[in-house]
N, C-alpha and C positions, 0 to 999 in steps of 0.2 A: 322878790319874786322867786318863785321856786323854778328852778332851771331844771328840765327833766334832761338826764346825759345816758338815757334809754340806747345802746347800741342797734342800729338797724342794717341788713345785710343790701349788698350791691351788686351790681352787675355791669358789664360793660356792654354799648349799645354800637354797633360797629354801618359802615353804609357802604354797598358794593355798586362802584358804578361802571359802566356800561361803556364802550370807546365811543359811541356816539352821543355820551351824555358831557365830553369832556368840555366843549363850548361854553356849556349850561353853566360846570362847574367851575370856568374859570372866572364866567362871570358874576358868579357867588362870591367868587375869590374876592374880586375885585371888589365888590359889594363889600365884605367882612373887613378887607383891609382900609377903607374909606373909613368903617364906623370906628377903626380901632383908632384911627387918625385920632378923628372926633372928639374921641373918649379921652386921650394923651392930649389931648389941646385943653380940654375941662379942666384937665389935671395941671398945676405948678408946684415944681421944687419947692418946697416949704423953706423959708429961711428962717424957720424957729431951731434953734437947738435945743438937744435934751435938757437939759438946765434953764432954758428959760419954759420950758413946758411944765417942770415940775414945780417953777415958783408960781406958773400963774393957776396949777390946780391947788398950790396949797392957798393964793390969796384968794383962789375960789371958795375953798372946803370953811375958811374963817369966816366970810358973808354968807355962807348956805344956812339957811335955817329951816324950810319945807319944801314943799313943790309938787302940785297936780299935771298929772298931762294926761292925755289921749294916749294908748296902747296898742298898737297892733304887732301881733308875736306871728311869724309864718315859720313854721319847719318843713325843710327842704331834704327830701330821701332821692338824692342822684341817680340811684341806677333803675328807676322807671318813671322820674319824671314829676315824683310829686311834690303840692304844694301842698299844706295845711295851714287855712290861718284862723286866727283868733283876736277880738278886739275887745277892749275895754278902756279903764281908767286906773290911776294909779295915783296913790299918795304918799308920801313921803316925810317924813323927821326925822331930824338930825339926831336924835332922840334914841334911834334905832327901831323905830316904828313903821312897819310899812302896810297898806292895804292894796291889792290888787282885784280889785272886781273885773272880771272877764264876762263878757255879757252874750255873745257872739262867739260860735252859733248855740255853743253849753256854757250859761250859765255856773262859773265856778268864781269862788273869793277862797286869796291866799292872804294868812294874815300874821305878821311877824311884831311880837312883842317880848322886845327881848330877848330871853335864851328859846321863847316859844316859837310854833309853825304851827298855823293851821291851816288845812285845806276843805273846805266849807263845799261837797257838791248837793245841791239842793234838788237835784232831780231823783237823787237815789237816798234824801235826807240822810246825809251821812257825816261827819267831820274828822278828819285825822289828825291826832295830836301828836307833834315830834319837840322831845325836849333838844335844842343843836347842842347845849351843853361844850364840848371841849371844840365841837366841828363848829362854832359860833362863825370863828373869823375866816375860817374855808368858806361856808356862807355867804358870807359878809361880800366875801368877793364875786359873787354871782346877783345877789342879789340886790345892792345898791352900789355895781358899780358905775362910777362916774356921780354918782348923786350927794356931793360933798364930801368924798373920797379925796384926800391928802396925797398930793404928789409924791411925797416920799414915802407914802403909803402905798402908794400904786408902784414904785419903785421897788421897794420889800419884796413883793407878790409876783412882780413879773420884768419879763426884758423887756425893755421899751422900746421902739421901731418909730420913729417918725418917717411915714411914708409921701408925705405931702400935704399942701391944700388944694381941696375940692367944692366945687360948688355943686350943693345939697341939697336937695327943696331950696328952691331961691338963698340958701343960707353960704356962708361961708363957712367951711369946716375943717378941722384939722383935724387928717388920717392919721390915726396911730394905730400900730400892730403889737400885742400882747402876749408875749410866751412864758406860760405859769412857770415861774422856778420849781413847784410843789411837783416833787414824785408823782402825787396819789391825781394830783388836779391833771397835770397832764395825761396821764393813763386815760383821761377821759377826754379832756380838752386839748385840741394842741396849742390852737392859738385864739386871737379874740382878735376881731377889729373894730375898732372905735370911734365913730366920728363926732369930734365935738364941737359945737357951733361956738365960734370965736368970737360972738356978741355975749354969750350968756356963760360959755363955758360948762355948757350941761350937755351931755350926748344926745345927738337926734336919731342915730342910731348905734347897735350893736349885733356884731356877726359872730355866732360862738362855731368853729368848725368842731367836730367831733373826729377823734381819734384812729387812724385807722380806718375810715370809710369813708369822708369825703362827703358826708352829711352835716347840714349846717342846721340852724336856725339864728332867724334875724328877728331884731327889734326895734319900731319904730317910734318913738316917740314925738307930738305934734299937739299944738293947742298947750305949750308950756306956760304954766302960770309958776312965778318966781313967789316966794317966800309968801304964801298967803299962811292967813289963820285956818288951822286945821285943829278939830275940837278933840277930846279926848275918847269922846264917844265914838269917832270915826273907828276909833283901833281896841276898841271894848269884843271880846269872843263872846258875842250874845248869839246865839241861834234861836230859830223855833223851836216850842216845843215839839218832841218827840222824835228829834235827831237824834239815831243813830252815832254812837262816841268810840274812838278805836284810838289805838293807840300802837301803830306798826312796829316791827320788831326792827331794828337796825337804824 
């Protein structure tokens, strides 16, 4: 999936209150401190160590061979509040093949075949061609992370944080936190968090913050189907005729 790390600007949103609001506000207090409760109760210490996390995503990445799911991407711009989201489906080979049809609420398919990238928007019949060439395995890190991704792969790439297990859509999931070793990744990314559901060992989600603003985007992944047969056809660059063909500079 092509990860957009587009910088967006922010603002801080501040709340002046009133000495006869102070009641109100304590029992807000109260209220927030209840739910943090809640939230710390969901939450347990994880007794995985790093080394046993990284054998059980390499004995994952060895049985990964495809995998469809259900998609929904939301980007999050903090300092007015917004959400943006987007849903579709995703395919996946071990192959290095991936198809992302985004269906909701624009129509776009992102399609990765090997050192290619396309981005297919059909409302403005248009496709952009990117060779990734040497940026392959920078890539690689964004776009099928956690999807048969080698623990001592994921090791390479980034610091690894075990932050706990959490219970995730009715799942069980082990929180991990990601901080790119890469110069150039980080200038973008700071950190990643990860949750990967500890029946299947595939992420149900992923939170990428961006650098310097406090902007995120999340990804949800649902309806995982494990190793099905997925044709060749699926990851074939066929368009309509009469798409517009570009090939961006950088």
């Amino acid at each position: 999936m092509r990860m957009a790390t587009n910088r967006r600007g922010f603002e801080r949103t501040g709340l002046a209150l009133h000495s006869r609001s102070i009641g109100t506000v304590q029992g807000f207090a109260l209220c927030a401190a209840f739910l943090i409760a809640c939230a710390a109760a969901a939450q347990t210490k994880s007794s995985w160590t790093l080394d046993d996390v990284i054998k059980q995503l390499d004995r994952g990445a060895k049985e990964f061979q495809s995998l469809t799911a259900n998609v929904e991407r939301t980007k999050v711009t903090v300092v007015v509040n917004d959400r943006s989201t987007e849903s579709g489906q995703i395919f996946v080979r071990r192959d290095q093949k991936m198809r992302l049809e985004m269906t909701q609420p624009d129509p776009r398919v992102i399609l990765r075949d090997g050192d290619n990238l396309y981005v297919y928007q059909p409302k403005i019949k248009r496709v952009e061609e990117y060779d990734l060439g040497k940026h392959r395995s920078l890539v690689d890190q964004f776009l099928l992370l956690g999807f048969g991704t080698s623990g001592n792969d994921l090791k390479k790439a980034y610091v690894i944080t075990v932050l706990g297990e959490v219970t995730f859509d009715r799942k069980k999931t082990l929180w991990l936190e990601l901080t790119p070793k890469n110069d150039d990744v980080r200038k973008q990314i700071s950190k990643i968090h990860l949750w990967i559901d500890m029946a299947t060992w595939f992420p149900v989600q992923q939170k990428f913050f961006e650098t310097g603003t406090g902007d995120y985007f999340e990804i949800r992944y649902s309806n995982i189907v494990r190793n099905p047969r997925i044709p060749d056809s699926r990851f074939k660059p066929r368009w309509p005729k009469g798409v517009e063909k570009i090939k961006p500079r950088g």
